[in-house]
OpenMM code with the backbone's topology and positions (N, CA, C; nanometers):
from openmm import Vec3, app, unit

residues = "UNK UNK UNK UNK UNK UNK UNK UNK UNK UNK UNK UNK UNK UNK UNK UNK UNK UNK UNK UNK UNK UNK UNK UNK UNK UNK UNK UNK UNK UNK UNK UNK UNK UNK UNK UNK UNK UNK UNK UNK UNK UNK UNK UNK UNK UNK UNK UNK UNK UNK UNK UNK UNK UNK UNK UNK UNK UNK UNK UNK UNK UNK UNK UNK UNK UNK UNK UNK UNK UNK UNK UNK UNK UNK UNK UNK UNK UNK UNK UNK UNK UNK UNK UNK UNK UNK UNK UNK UNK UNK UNK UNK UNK UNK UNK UNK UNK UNK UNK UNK UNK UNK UNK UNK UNK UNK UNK UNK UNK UNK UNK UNK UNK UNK UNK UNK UNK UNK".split()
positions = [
    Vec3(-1.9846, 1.1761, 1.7872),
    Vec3(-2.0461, 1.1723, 1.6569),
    Vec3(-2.1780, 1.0941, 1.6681),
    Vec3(-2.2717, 1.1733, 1.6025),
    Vec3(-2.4429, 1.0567, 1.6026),
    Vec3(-2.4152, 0.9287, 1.5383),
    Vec3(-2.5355, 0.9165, 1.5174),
    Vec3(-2.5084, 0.7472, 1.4753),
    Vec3(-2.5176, 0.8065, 1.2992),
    Vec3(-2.6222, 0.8657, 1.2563),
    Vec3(-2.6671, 0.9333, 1.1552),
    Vec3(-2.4848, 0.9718, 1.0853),
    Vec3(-2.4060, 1.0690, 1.1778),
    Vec3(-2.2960, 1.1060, 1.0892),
    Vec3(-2.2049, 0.9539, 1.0418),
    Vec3(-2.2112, 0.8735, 1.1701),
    Vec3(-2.1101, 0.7624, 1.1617),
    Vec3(-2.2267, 0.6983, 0.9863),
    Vec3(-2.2907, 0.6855, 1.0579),
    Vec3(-2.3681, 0.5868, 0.8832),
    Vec3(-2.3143, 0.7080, 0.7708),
    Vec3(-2.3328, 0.7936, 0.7533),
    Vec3(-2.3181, 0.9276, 0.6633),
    Vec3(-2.1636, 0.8842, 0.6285),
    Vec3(-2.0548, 0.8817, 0.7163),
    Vec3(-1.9527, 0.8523, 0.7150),
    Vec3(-1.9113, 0.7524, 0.5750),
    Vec3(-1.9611, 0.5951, 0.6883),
    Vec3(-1.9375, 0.4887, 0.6249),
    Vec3(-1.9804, 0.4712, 0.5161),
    Vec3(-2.1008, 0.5731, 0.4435),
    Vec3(-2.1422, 0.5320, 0.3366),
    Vec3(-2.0976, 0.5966, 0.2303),
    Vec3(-2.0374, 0.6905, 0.2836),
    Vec3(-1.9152, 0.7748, 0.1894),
    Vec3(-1.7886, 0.7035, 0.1666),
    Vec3(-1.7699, 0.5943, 0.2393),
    Vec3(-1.6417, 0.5288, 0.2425),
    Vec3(-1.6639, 0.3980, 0.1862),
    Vec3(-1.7666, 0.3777, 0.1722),
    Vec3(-1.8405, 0.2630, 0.1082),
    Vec3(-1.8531, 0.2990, -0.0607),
    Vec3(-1.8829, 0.4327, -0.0798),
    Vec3(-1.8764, 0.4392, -0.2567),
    Vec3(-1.7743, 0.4912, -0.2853),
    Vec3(-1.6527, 0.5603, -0.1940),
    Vec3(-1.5158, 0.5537, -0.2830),
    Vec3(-1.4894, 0.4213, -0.2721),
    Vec3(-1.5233, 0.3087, -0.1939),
    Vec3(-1.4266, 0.1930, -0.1734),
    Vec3(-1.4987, 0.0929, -0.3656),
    Vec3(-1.6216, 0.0995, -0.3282),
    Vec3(-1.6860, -0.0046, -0.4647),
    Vec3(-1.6349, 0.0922, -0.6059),
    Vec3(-1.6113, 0.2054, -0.6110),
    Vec3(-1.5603, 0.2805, -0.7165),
    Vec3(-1.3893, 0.2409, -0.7541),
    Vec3(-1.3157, 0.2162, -0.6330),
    Vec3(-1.1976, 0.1340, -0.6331),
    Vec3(-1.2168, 0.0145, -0.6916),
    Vec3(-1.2642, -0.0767, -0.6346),
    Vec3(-1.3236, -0.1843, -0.6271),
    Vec3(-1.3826, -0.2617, -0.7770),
    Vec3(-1.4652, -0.1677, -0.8122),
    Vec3(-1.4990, -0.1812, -0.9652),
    Vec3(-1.4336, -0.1500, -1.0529),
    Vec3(-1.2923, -0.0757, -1.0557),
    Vec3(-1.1782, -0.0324, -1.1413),
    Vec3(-1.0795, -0.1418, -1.1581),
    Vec3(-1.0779, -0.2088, -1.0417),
    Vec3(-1.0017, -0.3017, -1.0417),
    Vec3(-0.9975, -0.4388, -1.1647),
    Vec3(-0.9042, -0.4429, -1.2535),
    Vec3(-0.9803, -0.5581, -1.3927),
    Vec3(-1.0116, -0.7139, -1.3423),
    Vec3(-1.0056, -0.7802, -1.2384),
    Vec3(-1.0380, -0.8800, -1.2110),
    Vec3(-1.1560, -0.8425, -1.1782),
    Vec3(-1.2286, -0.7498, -1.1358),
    Vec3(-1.3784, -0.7105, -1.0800),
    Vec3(-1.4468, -0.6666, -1.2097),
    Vec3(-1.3610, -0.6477, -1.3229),
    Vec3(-1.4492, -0.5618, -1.4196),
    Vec3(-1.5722, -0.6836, -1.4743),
    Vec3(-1.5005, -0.7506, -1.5059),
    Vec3(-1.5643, -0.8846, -1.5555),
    Vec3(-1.6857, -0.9118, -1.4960),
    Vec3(-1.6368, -0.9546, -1.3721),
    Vec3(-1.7266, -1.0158, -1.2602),
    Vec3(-1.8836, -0.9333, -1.2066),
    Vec3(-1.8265, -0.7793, -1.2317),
    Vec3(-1.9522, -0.7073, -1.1575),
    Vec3(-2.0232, -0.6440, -1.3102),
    Vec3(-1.9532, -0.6233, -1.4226),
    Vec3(-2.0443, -0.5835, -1.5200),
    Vec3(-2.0913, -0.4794, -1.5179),
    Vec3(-2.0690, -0.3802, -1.4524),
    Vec3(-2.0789, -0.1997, -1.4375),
    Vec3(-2.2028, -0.2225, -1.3653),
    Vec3(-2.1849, -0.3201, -1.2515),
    Vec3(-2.3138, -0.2858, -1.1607),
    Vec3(-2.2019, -0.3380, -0.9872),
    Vec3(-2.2191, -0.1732, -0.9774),
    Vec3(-2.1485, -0.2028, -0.8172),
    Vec3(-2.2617, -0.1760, -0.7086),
    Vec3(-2.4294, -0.2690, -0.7309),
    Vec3(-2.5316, -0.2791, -0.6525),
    Vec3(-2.5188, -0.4015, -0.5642),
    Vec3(-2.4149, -0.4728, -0.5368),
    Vec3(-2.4188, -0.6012, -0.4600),
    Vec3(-2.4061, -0.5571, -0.3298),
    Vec3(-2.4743, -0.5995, -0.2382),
    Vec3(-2.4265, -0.5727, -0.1022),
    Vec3(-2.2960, -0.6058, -0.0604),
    Vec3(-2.2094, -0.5599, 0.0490),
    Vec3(-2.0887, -0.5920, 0.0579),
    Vec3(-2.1093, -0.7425, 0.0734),
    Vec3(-2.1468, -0.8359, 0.1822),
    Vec3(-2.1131, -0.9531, 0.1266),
    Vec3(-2.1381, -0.9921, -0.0009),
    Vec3(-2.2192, -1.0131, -0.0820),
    Vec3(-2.1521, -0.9915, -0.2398),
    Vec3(-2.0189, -0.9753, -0.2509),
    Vec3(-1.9959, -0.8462, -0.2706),
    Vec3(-1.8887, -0.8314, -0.2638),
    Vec3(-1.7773, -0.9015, -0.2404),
    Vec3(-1.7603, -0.8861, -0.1287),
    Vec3(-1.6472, -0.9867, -0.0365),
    Vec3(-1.6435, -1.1412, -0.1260),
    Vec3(-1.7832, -1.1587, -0.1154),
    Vec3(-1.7713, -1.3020, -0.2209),
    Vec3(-1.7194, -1.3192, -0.3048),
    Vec3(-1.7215, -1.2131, -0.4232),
    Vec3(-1.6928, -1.1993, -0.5751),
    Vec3(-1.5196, -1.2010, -0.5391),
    Vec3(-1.4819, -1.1086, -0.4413),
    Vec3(-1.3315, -1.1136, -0.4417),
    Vec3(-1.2480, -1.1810, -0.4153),
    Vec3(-1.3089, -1.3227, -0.3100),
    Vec3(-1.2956, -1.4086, -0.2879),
    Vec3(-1.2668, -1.5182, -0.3564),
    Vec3(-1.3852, -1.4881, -0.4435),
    Vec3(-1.3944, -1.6158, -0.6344),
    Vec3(-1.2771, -1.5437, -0.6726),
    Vec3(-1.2547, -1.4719, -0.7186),
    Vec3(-1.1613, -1.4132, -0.7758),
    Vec3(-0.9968, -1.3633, -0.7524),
    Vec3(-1.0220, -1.4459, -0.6006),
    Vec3(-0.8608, -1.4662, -0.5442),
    Vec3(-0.7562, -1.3168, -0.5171),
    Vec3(-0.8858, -1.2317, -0.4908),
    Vec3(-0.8320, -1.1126, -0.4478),
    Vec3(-0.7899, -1.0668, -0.2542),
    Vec3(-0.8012, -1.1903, -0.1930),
    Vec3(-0.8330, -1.1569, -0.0447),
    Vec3(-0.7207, -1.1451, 0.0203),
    Vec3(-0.5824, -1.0811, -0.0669),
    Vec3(-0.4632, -1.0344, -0.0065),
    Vec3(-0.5026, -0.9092, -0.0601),
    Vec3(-0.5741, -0.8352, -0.1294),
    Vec3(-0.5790, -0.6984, -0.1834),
    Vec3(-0.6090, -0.6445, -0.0748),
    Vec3(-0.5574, -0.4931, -0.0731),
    Vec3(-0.5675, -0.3917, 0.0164),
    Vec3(-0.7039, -0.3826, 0.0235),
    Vec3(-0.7911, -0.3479, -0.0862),
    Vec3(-0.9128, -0.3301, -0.0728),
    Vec3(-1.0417, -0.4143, -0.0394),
    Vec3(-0.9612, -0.5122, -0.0497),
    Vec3(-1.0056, -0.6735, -0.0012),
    Vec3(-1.0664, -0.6118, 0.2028),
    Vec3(-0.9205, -0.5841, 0.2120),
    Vec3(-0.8759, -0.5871, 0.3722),
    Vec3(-0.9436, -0.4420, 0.4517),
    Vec3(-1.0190, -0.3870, 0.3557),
    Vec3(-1.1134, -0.2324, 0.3784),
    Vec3(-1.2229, -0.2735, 0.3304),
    Vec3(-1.2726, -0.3578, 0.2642),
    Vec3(-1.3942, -0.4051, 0.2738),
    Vec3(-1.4204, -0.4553, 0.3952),
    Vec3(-1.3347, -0.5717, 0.4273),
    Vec3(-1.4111, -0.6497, 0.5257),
    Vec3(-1.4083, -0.5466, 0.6830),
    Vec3(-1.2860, -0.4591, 0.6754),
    Vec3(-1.3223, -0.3267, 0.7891),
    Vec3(-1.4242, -0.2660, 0.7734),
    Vec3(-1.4946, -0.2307, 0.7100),
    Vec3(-1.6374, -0.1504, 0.6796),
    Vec3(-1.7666, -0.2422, 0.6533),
    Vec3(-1.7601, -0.3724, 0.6473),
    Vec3(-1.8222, -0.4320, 0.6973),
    Vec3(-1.8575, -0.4709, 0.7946),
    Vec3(-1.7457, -0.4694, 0.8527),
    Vec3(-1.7018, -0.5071, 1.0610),
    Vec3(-1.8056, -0.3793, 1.1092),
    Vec3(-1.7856, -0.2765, 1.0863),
    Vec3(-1.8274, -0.1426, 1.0946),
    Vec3(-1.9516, -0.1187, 1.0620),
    Vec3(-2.0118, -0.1869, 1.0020),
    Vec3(-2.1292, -0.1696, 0.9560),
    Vec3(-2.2131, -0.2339, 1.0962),
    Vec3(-2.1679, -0.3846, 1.0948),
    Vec3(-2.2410, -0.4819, 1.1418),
    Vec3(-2.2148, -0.4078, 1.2795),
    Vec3(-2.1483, -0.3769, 1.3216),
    Vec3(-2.0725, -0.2897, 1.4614),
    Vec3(-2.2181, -0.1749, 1.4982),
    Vec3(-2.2407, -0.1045, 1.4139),
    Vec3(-2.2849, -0.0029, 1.4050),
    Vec3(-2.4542, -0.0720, 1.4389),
    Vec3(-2.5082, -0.1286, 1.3727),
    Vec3(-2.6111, -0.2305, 1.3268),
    Vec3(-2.6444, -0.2339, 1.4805),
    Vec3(-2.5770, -0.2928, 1.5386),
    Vec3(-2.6055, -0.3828, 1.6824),
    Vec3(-2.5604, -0.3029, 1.8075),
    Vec3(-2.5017, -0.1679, 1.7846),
    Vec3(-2.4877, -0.0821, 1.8720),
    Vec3(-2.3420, -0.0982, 1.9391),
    Vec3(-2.2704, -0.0876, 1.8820),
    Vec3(-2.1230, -0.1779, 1.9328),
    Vec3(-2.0136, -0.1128, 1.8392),
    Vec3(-2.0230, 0.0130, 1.7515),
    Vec3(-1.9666, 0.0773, 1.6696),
    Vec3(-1.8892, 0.1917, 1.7854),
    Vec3(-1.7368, 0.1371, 1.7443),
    Vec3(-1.6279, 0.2559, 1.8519),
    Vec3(-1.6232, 0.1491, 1.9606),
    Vec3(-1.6545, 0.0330, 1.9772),
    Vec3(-1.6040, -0.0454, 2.1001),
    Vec3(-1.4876, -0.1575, 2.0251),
    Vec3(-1.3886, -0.1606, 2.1012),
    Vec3(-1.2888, -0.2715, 2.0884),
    Vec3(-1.3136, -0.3620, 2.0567),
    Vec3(-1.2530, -0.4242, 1.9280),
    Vec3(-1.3085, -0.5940, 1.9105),
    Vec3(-1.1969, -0.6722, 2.0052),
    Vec3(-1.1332, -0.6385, 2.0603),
    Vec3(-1.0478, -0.7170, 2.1573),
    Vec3(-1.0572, -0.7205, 2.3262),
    Vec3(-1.0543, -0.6088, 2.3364),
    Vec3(-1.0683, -0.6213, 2.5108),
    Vec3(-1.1826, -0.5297, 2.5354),
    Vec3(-1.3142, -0.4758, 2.4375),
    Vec3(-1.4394, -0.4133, 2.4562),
    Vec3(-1.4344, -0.3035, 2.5282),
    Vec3(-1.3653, -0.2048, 2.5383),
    Vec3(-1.3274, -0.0596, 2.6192),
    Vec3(-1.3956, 0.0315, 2.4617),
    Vec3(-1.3814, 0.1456, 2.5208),
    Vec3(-1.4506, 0.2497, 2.3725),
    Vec3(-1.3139, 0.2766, 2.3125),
    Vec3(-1.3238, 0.2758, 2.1582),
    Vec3(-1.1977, 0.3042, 2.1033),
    Vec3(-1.1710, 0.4825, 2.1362),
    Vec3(-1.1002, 0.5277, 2.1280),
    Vec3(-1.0704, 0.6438, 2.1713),
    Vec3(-1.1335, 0.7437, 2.0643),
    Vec3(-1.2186, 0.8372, 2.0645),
    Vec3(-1.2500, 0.8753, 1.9937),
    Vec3(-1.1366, 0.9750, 1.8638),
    Vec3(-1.0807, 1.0401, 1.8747),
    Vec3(-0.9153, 1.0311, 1.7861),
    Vec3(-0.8957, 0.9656, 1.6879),
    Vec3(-0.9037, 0.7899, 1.7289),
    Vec3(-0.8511, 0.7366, 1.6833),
    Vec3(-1.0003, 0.6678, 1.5125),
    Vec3(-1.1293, 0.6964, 1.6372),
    Vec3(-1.1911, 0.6900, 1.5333),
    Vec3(-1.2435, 0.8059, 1.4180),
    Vec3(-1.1927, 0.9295, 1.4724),
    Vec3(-1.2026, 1.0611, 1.3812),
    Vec3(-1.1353, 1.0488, 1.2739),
    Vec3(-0.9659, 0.9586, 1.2773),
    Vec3(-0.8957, 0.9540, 1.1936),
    Vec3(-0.9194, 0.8729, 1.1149),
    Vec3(-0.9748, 0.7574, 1.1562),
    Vec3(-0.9898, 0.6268, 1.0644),
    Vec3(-1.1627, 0.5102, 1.1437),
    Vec3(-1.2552, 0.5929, 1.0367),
    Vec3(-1.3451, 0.5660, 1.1025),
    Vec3(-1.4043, 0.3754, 1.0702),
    Vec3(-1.3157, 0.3449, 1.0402),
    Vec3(-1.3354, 0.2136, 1.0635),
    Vec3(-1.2172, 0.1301, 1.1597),
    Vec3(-1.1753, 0.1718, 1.2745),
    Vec3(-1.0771, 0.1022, 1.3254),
    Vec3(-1.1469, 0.0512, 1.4239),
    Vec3(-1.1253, -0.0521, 1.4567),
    Vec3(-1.1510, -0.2157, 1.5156),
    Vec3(-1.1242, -0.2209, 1.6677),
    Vec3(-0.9808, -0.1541, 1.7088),
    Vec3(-0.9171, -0.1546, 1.8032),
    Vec3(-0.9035, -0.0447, 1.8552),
    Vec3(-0.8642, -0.0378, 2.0188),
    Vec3(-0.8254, 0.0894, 2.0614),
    Vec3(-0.6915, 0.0688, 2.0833),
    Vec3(-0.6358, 0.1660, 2.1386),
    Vec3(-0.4653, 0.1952, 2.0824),
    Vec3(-0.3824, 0.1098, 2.1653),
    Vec3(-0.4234, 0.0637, 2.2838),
    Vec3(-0.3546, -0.0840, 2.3582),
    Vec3(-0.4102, -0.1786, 2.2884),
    Vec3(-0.4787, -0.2117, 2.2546),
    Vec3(-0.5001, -0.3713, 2.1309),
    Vec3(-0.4553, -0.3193, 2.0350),
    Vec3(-0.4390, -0.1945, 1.9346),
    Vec3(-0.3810, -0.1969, 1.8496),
    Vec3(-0.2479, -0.2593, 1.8153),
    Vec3(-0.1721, -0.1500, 1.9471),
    Vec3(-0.0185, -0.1971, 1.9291),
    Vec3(-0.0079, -0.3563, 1.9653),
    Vec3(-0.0361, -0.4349, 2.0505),
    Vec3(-0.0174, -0.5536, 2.0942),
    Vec3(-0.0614, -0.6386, 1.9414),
    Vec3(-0.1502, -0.6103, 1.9181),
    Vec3(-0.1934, -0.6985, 1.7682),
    Vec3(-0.0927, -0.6548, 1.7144),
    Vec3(-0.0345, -0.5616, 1.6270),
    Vec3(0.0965, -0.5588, 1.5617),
    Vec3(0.1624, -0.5910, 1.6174),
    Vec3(0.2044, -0.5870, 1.7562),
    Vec3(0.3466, -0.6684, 1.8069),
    Vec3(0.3709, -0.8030, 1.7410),
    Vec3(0.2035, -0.8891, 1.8139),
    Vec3(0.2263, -1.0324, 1.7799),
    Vec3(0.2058, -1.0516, 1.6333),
    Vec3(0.1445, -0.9684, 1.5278),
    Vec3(0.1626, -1.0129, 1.4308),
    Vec3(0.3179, -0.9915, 1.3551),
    Vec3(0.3896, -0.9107, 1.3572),
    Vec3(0.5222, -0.9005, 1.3650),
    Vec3(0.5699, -1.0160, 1.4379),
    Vec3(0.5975, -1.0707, 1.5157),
    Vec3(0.6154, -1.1960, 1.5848),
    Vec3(0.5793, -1.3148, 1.4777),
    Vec3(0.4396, -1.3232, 1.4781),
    Vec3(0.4126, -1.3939, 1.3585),
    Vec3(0.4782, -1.4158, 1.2238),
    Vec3(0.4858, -1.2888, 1.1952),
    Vec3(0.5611, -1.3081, 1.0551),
    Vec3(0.7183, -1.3180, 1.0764),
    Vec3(0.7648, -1.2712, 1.1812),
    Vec3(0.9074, -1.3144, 1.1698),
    Vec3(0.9301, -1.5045, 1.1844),
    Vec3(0.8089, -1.5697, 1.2435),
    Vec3(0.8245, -1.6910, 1.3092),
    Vec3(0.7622, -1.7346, 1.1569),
    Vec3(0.7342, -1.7307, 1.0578),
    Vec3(0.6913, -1.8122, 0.9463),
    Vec3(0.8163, -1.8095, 0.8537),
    Vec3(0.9083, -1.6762, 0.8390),
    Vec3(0.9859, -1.6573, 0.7151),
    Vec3(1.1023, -1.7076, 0.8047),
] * unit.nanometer
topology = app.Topology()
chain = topology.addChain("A")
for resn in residues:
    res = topology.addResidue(resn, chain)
    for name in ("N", "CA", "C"):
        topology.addAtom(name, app.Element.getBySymbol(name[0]), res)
């Protein structure tokens, strides 16, 4: 995929996400029928607003990762062990972070994690 489709992509995934985002009634307040903030904005406002267990919380800051990824030439490389994510994996979900051996190992240990807190 060019760089052109990947931006084309993300920025399609970027105005269903602020269209979510702005529906949400803790955001209604806060953004005032203006969803022009850059994502950090964003991220900020949801932050004030004690949303940073929300799902959409947790797809912002992926498409931000993605952005900045993209930005610096590093979009489709592993944030863990830096190999190319498999392309598949980014057709399906074009903001994923990991390739499919850091994937699973990060869920292992976070499963680990959460069994070792509760």
């Amino acid at each position: 995929m060019s760089s052109n489709q990947i931006q084309q992509t993300l920025s399609n995934i970027e105005s269903e996400l602020r269209l979510k985002i702005g529906a949400l009634p803790e955001m209604q307040t806060k953004l005032m029928d203006q969803l022009n903030f850059s994502l950090c904005e964003l991220i900020q406002i949801m932050t004030e607003v004690h949303l940073c267990e929300h799902p959409l919380f947790f797809e912002l800051m992926r498409l931000d990762a993605a952005r900045c990824q993209l930005e610096i030439g590093l979009y489709g490389v592993c944030s863990d062990c830096e190999n190319e994510i498999e392309p598949e994996r980014l057709a399906a979900d074009p903001l994923e972070q990991r390739c499919l051996r850091c994937s699973r190992h990060f869920s292992q240990q976070h499963r680990q994690e959460l069994r070792l807190n509760h």
